[in-house]
MARVOFI-702157 format. One record per residue: residue in one letter; x, y, z of N, C-alpha, C in turn. Coordinates in pm, whole numbers. Each point is the difference from the previous one (the first is absolute). Example, Ala and Ser with C-alpha at 12.3 -4.5 7.8 and 13.67 -1.06 7.14 Angstrom:
2
a / 1319 / -569 / 780 / -89 / 119 / 0 / 90 / 120 / 0
s / -35 / 105 / -72 / 82 / 119 / 6 / -77 / 109 / 73
//
This chain:
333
x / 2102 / -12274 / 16538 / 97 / 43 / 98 / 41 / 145 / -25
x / 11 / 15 / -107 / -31 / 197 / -21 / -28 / 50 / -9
x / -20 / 96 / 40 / -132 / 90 / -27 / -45 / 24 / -105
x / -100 / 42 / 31 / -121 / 28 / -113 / 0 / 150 / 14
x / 47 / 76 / -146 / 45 / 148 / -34 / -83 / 68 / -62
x / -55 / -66 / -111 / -102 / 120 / -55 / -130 / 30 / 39
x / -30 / 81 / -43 / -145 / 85 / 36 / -113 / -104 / -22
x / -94 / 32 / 114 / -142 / -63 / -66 / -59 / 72 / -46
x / -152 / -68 / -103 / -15 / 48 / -56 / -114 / -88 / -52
x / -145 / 80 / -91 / -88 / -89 / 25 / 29 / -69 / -121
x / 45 / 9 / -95 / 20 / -40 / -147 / 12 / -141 / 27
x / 44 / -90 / 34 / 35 / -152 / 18 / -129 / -52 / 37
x / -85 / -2 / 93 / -140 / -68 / 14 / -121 / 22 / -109
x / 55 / 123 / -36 / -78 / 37 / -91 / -1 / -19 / -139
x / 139 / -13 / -40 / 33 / -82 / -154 / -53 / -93 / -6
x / 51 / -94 / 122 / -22 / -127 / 18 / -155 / -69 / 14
x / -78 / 91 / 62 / -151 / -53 / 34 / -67 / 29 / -119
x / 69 / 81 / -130 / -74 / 0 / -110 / 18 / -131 / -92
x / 105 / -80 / -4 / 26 / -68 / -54 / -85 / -130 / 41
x / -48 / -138 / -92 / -64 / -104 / 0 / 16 / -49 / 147
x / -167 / -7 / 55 / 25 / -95 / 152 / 5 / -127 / -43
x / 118 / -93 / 60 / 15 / -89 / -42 / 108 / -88 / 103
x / -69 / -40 / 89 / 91 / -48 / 123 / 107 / -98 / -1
x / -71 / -88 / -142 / 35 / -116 / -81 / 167 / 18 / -73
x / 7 / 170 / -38 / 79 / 37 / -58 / 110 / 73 / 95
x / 137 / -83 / -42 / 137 / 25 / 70 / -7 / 182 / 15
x / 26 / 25 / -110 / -23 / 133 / -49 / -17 / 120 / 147
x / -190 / -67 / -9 / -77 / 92 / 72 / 34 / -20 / 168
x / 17 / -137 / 43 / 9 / -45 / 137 / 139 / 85 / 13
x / 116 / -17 / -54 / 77 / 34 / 62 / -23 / 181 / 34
x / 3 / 27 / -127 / -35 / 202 / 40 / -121 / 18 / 88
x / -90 / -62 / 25 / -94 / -13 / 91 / 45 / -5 / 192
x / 127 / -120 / -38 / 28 / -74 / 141 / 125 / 156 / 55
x / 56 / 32 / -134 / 118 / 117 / 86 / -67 / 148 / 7
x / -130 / 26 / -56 / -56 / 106 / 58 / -38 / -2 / 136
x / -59 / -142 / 58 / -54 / 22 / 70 / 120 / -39 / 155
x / 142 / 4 / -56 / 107 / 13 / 98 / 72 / 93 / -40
x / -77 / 115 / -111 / 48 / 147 / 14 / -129 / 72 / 96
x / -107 / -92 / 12 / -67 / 83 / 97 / 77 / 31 / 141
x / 69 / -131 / 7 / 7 / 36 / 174 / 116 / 114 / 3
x / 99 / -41 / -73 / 107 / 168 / 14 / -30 / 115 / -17
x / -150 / 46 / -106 / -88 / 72 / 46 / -64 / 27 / 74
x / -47 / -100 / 64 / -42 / 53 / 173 / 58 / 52 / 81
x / 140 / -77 / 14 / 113 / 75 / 112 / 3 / 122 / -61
x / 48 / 33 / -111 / -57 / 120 / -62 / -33 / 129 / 52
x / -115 / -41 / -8 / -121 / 43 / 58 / -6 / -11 / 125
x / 51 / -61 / 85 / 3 / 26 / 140 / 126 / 72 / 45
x / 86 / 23 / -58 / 90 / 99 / 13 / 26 / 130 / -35
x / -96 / 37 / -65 / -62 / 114 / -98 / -98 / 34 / 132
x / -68 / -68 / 30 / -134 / 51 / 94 / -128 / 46 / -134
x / 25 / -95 / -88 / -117 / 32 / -104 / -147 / -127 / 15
x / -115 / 75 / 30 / -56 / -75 / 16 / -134 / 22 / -33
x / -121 / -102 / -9 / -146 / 42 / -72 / 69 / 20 / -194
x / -35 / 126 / -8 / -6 / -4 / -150 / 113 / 20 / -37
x / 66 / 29 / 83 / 154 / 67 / -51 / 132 / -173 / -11
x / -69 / -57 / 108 / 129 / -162 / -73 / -43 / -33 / -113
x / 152 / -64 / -49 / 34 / 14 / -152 / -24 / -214 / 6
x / -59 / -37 / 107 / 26 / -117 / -28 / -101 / -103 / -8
x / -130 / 2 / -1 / -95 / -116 / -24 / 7 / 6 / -163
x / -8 / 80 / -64 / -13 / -1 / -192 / 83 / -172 / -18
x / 137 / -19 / 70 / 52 / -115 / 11 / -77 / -144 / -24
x / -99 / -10 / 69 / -44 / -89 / 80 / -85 / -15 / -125
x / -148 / 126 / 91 / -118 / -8 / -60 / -4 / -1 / -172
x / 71 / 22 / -88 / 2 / -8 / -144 / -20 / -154 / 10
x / 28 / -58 / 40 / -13 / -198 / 8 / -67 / -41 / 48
x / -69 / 85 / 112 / -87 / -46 / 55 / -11 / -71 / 121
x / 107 / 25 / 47 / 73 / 1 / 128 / -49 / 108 / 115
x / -40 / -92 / 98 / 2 / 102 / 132 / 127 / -39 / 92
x / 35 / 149 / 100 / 120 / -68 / 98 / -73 / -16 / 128
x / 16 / -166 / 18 / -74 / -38 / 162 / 77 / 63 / 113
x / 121 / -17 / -7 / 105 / 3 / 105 / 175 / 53 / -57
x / 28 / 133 / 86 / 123 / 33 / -26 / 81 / -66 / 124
x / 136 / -95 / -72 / 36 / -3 / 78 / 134 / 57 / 63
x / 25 / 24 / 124 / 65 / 139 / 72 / 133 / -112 / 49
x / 177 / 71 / -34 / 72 / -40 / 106 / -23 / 43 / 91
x / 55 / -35 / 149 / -12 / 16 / 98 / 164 / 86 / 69
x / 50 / -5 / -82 / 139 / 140 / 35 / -10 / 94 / -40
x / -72 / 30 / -127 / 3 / 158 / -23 / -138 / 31 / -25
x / -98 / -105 / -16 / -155 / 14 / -15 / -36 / 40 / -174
x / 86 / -16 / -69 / -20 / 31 / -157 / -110 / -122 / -13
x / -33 / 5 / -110 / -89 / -114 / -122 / 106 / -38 / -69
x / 9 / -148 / -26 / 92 / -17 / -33 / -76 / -160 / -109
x / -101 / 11 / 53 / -79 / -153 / -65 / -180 / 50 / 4
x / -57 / -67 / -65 / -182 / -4 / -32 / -6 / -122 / -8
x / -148 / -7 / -37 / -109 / -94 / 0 / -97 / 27 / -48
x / 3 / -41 / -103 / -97 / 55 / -134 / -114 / -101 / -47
x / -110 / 12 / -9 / -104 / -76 / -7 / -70 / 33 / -164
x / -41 / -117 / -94 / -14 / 49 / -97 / -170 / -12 / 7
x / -45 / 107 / -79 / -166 / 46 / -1 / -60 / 46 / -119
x / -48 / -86 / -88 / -46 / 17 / -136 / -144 / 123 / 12
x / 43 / 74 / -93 / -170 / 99 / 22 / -107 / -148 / -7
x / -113 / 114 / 50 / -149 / -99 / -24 / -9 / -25 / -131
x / 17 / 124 / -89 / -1 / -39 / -148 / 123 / -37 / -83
x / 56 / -129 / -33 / 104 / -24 / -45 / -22 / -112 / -90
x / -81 / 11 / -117 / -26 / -60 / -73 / 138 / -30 / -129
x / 83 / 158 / 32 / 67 / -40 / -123 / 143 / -27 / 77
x / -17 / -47 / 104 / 142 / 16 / 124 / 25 / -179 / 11
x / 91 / -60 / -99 / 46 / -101 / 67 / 110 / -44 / 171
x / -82 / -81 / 54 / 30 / 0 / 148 / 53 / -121 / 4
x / 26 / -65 / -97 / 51 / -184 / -19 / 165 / 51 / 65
x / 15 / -45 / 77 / 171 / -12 / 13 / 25 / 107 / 66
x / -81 / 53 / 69 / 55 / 158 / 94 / -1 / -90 / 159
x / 63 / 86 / 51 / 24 / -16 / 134 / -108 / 22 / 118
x / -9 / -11 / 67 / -100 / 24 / 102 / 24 / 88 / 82
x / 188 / -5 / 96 / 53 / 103 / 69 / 140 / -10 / -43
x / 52 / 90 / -14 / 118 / 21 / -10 / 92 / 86 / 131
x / 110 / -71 / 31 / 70 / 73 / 128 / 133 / 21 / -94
x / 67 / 163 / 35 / 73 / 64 / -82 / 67 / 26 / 82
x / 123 / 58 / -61 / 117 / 44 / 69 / 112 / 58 / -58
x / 32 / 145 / 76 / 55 / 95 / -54 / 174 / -13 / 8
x / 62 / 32 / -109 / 134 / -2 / 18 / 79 / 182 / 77
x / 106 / 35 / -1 / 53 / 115 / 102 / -40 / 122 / -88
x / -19 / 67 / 99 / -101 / 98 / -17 / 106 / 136 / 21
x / 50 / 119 / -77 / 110 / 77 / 16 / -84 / 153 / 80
x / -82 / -7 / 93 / -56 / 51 / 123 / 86 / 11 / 96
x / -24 / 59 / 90 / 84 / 49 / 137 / -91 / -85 / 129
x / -144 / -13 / -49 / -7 / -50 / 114 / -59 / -179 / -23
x / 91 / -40 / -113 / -34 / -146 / -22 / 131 / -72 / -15
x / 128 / 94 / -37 / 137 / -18 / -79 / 62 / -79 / 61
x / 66 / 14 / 138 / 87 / -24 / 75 / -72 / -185 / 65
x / -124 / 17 / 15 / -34 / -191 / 14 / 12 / -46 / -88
x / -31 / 67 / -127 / 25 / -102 / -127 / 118 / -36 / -52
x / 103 / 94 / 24 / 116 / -7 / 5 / 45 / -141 / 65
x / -40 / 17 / 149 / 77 / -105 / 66 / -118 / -119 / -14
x / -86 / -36 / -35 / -67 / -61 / -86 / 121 / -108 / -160
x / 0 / 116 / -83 / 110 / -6 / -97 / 90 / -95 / 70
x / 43 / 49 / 89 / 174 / -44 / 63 / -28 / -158 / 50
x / -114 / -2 / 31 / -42 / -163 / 25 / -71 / -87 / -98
x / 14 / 74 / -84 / -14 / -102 / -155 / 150 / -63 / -32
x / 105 / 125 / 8 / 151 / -69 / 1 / 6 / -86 / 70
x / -24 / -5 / 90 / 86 / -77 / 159 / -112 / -95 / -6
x / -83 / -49 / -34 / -88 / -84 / 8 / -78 / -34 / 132
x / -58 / 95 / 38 / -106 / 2 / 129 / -90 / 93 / -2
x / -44 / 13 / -139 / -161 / 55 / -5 / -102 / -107 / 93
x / 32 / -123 / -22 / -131 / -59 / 35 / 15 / 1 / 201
x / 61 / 103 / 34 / 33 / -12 / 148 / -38 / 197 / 48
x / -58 / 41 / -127 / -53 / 137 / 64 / -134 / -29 / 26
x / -57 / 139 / 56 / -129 / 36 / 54 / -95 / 12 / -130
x / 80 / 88 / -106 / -116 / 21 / -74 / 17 / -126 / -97
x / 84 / -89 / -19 / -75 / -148 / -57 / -110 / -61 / 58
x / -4 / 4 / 169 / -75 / -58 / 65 / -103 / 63 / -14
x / -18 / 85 / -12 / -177 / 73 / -22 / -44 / -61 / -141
x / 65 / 37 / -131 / -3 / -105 / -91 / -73 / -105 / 10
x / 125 / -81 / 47 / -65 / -151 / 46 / -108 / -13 / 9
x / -35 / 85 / 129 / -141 / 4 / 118 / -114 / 9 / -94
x / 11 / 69 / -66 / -115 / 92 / -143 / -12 / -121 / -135
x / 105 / -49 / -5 / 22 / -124 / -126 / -82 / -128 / 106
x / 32 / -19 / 102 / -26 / -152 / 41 / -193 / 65 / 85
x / -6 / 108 / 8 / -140 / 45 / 41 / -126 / -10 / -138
x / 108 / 44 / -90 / -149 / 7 / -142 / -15 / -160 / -55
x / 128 / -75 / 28 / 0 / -124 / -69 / -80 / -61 / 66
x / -25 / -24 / 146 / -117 / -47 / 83 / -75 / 4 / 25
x / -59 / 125 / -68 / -81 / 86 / -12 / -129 / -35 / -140
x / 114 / 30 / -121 / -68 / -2 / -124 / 48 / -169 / -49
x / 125 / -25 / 18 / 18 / -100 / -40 / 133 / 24 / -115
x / 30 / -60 / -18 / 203 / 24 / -56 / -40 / -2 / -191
x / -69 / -51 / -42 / -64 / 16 / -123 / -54 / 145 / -50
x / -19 / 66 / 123 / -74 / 115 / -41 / 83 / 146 / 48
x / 149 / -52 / 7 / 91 / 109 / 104 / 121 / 6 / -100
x / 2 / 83 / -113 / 163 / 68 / -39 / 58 / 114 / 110
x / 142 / -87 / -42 / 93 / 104 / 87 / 72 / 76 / -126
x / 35 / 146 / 29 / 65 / 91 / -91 / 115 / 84 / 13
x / 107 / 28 / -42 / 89 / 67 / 75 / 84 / 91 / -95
x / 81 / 104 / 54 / 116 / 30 / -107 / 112 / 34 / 98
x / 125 / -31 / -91 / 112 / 49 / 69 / 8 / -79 / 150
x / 17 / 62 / 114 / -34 / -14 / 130 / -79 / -63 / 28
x / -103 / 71 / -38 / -129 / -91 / 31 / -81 / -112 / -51
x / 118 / -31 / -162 / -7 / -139 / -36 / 96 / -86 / 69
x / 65 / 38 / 110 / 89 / -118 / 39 / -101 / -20 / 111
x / -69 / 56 / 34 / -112 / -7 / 136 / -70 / -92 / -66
x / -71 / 40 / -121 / -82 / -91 / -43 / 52 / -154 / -61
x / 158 / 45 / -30 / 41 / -192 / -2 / -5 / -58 / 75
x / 8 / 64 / 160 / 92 / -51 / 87 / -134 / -76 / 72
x / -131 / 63 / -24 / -171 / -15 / 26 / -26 / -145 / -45
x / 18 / 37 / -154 / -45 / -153 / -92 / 87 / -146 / 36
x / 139 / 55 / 32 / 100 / -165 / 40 / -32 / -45 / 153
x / -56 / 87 / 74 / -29 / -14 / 154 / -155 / -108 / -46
x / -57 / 64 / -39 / -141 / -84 / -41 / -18 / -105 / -84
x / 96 / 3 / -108 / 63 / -87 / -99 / 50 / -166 / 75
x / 72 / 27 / 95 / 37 / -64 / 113 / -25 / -109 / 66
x / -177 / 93 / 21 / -70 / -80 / 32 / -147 / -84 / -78
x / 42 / 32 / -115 / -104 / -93 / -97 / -98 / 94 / -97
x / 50 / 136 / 64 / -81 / 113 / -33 / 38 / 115 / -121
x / -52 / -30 / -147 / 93 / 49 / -70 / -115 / 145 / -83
x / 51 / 112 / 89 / -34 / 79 / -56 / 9 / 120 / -132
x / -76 / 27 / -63 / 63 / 53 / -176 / 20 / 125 / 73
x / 176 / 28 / -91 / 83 / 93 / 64 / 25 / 61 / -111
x / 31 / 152 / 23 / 82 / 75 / -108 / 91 / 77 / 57
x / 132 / 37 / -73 / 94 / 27 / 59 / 75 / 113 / -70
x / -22 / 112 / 24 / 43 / 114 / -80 / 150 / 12 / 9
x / 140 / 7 / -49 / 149 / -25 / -7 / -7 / -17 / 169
x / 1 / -130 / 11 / 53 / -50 / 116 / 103 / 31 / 22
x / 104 / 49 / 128 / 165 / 31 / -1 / 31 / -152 / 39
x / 132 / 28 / -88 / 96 / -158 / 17 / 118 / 35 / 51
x / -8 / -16 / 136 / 109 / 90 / 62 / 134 / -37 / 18
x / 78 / 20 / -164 / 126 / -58 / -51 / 95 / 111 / -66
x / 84 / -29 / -74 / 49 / 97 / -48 / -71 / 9 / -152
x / -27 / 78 / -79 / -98 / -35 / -122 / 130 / -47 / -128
x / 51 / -134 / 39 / 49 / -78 / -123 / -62 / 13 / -133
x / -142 / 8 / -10 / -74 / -21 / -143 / 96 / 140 / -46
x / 4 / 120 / 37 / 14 / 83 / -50 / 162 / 26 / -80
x / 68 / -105 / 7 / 151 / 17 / -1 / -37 / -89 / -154
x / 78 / 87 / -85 / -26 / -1 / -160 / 76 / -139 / -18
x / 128 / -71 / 33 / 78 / -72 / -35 / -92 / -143 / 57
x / -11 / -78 / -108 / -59 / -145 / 50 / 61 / -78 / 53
x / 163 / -11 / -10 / 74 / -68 / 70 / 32 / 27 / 93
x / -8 / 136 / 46 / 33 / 48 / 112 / -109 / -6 / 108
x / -126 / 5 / -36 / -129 / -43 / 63 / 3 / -97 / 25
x / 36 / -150 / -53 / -9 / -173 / 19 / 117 / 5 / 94
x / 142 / 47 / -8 / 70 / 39 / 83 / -53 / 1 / 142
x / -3 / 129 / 15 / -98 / 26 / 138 / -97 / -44 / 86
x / -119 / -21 / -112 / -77 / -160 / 44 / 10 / -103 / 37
x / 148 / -43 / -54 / 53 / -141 / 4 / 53 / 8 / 136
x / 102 / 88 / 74 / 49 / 59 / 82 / -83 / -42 / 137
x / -103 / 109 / -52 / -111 / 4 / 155 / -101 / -116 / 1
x / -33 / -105 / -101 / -43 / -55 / 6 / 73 / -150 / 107
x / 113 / -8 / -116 / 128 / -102 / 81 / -8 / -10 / 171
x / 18 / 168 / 10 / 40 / 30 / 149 / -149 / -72 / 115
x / -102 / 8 / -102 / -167 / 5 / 59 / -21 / -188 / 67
x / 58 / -24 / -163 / 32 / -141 / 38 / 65 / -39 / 82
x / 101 / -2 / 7 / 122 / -85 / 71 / -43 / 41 / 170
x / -38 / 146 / 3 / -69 / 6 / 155 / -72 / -104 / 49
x / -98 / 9 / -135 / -137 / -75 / 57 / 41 / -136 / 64
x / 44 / -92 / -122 / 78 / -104 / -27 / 69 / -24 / 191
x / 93 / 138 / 22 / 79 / -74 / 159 / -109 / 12 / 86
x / -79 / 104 / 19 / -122 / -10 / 95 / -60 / -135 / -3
x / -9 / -62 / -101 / -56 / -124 / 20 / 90 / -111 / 31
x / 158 / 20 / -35 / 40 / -99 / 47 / 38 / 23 / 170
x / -8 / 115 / 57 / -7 / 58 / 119 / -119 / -46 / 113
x / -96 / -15 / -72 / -160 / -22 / 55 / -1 / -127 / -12
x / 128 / -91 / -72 / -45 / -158 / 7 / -74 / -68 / -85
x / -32 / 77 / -102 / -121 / -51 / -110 / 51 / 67 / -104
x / 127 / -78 / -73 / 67 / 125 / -133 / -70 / -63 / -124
x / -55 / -107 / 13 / -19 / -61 / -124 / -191 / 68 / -60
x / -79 / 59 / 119 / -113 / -3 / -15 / -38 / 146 / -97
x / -55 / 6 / -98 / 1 / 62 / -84 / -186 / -6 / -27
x / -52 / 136 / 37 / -186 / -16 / -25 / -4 / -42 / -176
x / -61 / -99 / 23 / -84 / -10 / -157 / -98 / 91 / -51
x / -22 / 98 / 104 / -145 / 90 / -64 / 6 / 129 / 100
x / -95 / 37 / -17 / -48 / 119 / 54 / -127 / 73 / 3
x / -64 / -36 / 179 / -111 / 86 / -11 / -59 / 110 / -55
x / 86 / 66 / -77 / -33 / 149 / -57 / -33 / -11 / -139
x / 52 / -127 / -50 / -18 / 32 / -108 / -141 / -26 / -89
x / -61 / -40 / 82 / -112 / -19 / -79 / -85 / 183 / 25
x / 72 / 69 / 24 / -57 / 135 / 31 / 109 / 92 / -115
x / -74 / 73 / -48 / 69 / 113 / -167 / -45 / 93 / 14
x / 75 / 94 / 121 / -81 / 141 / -46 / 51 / 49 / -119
x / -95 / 118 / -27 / 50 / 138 / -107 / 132 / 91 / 13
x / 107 / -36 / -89 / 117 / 81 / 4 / 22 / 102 / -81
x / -22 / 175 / 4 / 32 / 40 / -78 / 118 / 72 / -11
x / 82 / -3 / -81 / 106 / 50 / -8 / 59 / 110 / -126
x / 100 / 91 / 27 / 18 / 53 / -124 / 170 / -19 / -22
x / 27 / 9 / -83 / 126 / -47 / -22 / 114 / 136 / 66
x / -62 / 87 / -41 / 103 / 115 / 49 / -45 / 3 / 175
x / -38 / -41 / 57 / -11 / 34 / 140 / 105 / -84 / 90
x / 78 / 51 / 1 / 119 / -84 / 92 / -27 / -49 / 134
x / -111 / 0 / 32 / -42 / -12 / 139 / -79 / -161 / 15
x / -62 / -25 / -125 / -43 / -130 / -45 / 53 / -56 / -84
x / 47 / 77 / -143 / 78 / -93 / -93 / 36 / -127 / 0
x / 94 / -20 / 132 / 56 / -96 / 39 / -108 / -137 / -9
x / -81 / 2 / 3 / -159 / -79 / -44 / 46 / -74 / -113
x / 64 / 54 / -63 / -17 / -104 / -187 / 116 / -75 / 31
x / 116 / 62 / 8 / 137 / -112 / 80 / -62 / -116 / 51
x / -56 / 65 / 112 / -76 / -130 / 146 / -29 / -100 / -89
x / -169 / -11 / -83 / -18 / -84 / -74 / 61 / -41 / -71
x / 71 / 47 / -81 / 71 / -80 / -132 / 81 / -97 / 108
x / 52 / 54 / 85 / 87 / -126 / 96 / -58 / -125 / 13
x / -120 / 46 / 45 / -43 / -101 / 48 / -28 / -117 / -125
x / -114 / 63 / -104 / -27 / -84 / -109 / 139 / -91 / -78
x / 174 / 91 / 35 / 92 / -93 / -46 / 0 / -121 / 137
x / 4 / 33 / 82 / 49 / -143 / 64 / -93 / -85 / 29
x / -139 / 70 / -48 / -62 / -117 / 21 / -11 / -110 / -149
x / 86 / 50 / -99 / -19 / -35 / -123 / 152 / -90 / 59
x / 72 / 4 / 51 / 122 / -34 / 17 / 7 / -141 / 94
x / -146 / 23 / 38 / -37 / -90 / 126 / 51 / 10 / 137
x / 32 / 137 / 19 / 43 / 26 / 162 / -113 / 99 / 36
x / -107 / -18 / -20 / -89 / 53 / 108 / -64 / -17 / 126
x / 119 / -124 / 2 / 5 / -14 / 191 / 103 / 108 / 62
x / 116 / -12 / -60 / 89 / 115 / 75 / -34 / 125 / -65
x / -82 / 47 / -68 / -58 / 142 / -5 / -120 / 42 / 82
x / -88 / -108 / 45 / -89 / -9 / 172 / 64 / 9 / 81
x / 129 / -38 / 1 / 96 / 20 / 149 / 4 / 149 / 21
x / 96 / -10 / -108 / 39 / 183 / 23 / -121 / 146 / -45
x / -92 / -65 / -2 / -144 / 38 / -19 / -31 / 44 / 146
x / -12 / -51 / 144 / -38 / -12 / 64 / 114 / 81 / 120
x / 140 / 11 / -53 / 63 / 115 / 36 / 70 / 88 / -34
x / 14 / 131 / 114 / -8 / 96 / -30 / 190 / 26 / 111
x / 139 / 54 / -149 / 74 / 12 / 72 / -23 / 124 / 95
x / -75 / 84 / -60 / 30 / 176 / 44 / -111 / -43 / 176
x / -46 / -81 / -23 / -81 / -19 / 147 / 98 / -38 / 118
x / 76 / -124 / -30 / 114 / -109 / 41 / 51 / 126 / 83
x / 36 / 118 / -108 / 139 / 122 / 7 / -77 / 111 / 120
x / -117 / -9 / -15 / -56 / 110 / 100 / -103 / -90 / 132
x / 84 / -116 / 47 / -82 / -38 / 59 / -143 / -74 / -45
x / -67 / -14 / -62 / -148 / -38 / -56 / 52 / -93 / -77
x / -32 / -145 / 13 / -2 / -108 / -84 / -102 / -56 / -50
x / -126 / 77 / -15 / -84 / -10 / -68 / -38 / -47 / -163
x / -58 / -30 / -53 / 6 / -40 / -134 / 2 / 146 / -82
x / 13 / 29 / -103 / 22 / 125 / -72 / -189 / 34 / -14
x / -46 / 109 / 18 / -96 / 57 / -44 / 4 / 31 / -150
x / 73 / 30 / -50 / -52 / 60 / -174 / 6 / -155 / -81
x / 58 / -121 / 84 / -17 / -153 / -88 / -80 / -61 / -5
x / -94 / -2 / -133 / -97 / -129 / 27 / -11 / -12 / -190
x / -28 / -162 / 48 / 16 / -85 / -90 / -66 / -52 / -124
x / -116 / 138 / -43 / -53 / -4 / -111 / -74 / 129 / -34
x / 2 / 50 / -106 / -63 / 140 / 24 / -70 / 30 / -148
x / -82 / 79 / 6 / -70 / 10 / -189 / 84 / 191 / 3
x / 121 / -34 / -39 / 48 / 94 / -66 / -26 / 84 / -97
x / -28 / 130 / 7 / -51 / 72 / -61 / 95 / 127 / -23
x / 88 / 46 / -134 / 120 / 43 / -6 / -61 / 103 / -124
x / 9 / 127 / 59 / -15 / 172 / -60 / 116 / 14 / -65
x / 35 / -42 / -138 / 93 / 4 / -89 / 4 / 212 / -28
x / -81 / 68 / 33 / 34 / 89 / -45 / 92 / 139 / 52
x / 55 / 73 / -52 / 102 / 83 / 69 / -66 / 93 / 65
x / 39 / 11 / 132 / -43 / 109 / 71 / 60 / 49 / 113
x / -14 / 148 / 16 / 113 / 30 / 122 / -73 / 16 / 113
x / -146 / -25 / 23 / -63 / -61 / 113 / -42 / -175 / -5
x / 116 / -61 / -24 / 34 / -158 / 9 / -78 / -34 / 98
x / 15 / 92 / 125 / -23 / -98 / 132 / -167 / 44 / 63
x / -50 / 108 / -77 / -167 / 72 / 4 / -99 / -136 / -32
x / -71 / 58 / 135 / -162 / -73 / -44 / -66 / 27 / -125
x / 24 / 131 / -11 / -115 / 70 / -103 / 77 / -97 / -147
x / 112 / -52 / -8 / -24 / -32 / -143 / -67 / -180 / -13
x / -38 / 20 / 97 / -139 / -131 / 17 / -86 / 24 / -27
x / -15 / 148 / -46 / -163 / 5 / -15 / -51 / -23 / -147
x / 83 / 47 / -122 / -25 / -50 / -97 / 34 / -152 / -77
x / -61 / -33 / -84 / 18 / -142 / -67 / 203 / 62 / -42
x / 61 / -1 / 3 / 133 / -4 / -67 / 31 / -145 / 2
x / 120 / 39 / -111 / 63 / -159 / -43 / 48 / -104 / 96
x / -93 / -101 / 50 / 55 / -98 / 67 / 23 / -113 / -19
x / 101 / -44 / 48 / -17 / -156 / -64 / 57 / -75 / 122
x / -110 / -154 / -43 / 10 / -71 / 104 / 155 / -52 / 29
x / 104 / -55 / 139 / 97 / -64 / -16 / 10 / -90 / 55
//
């Protein structure tokens, strides 16, 4: 959801493509999967530059992996690149190139781009990650169109979706639409925004359970009258289609924009230890800030199982792609 500030630069594909191919390895897939969704903000790039032939700064992205781009894909309000479609292509000679566990195509997607002529949609882009009606713009729907075209295409086994920032809420919002429907595609998710106030970040623990307790209560007791409103207060889902679907969460602790990620879970893992993980599916499924702006939609940044992946290390580009590109300290949560 924020922009993406520093310089490109070829150093990241290139560290990275020296290091062990190894698709098998967390390591390599992930710095692999966010180069090749630093390609596409390099493209816009590059199409805003008017740099082109030898002078774009942006296939090195791709091609170090071995990646070609089939298809850029274009919003339709300001005409930026804002998403690809990346096809993976082993040389003829790749004897020493393990290909066990690589992808076939990958569809990517760029988070806000601090350009003049990309800023202002992504912006209001941004503003519908708050308000919860991304999945009611134009450029989700091209998304879609491009996600539900390759899956029918190649087949849902052979289709990662990729995203950061922005354009990992595109790409969540891709995988739970398809997820949905029986269709569970391997996702990665560069600091997804959790569009809250960032509680993780407030030093006092009591004052955090506080707050939680607060908005959680309030989440409930809504849910709770809606149902006794609708005539059915007692019905409480035992499960959930989504969950047999886990994308890739990565997160860093200093990025206040996702943080809120480690809260989410730990919530959840207490009440379901508590045995109320029926009324944590309730209020799972809504969203007050939607209720408040009209949209009663289920929350976009909620879903109900994720392979958390948490960048313990300090940095004052928290919320940057580029510190995906090296192995740094992660640990699973």
């Amino acid at each position: 959801m924020a922009p993406e500030r520093h310089d490109f630069n070829l150093s990241g594909p290139l560290l990275t493509a020296k290091s062990a191919i190894d698709w098998k390895n967390e390591d390599y897939t992930r710095s692999a999967v966010a180069s090749l969704v630093q390609g596409v903000y390099v493209v816009e790039r590059d199409r805003q530059k008017k740099r082109k032939g030898s002078q774009a700064l942006a296939s090195p992205w791709w091609k170090s992996f071995n990646f070609q781009m089939l298809e850029q894909l274009v919003d339709d309000v300001d005409s930026s690149f804002f998403g690809a479609i990346y096809k993976f292509e082993p040389p003829a000679s790749h004897s020493n190139l393990s290909t066990d566990g690589c992808p076939c195509y990958v569809i990517a997607f760029r988070g806000t781009l601090l350009k003049r002529k990309s800023l202002i949609q992504d912006l209001k882009l941004d503003f519908d990650i708050i308000r919860n009606g991304l999945h009611s713009t134009s450029r989700f729907e091209i998304a879609m169109q491009a996600v539900r075209k390759m899956v029918a295409s190649v087949g849902s086994s052979n289709v990662w979706l990729a995203g950061h920032s922005l354009g990992s809420a595109i790409a969540l919002l891709a995988g739970k639409t398809m997820a949905k429907e029986g269709i569970f595609l391997e996702t990665f998710l560069f600091n997804l925004p959790y569009p809250s106030v960032p509680i993780e970040k407030i030093p006092h623990k009591k004052v955090k359970y506080v707050i939680r307790g607060v908005g959680y209560a309030s989440r409930a007791g809504l849910a709770l009258a809606m149902k006794i409103v609708s005539g059915d207060p007692l019905k409480i889902e035992s499960g959930d289609p989504l969950k047999a679907w886990a994308p890739y969460l990565f997160v860093n602790q200093d990025d206040h924009i996702c943080s809120e990620y480690f809260g989410y879970f730990n919530r959840k893992k207490k009440m379901e230890k508590l045995g109320l993980g029926g009324i944590e599916r309730l209020t799972t499924h809504l969203s007050l800030r939607g209720l408040f702006m009209g949209n009663g939609s289920e929350p976009m940044h909620r879903i109900p199982s994720a392979n958390l992946r948490a960048n313990l290390t300090r940095s004052k580009q928290a919320h940057g792609i580029n510190q995906w590109w090296r192995p740094d300290l992660l640990e699973s949560k």
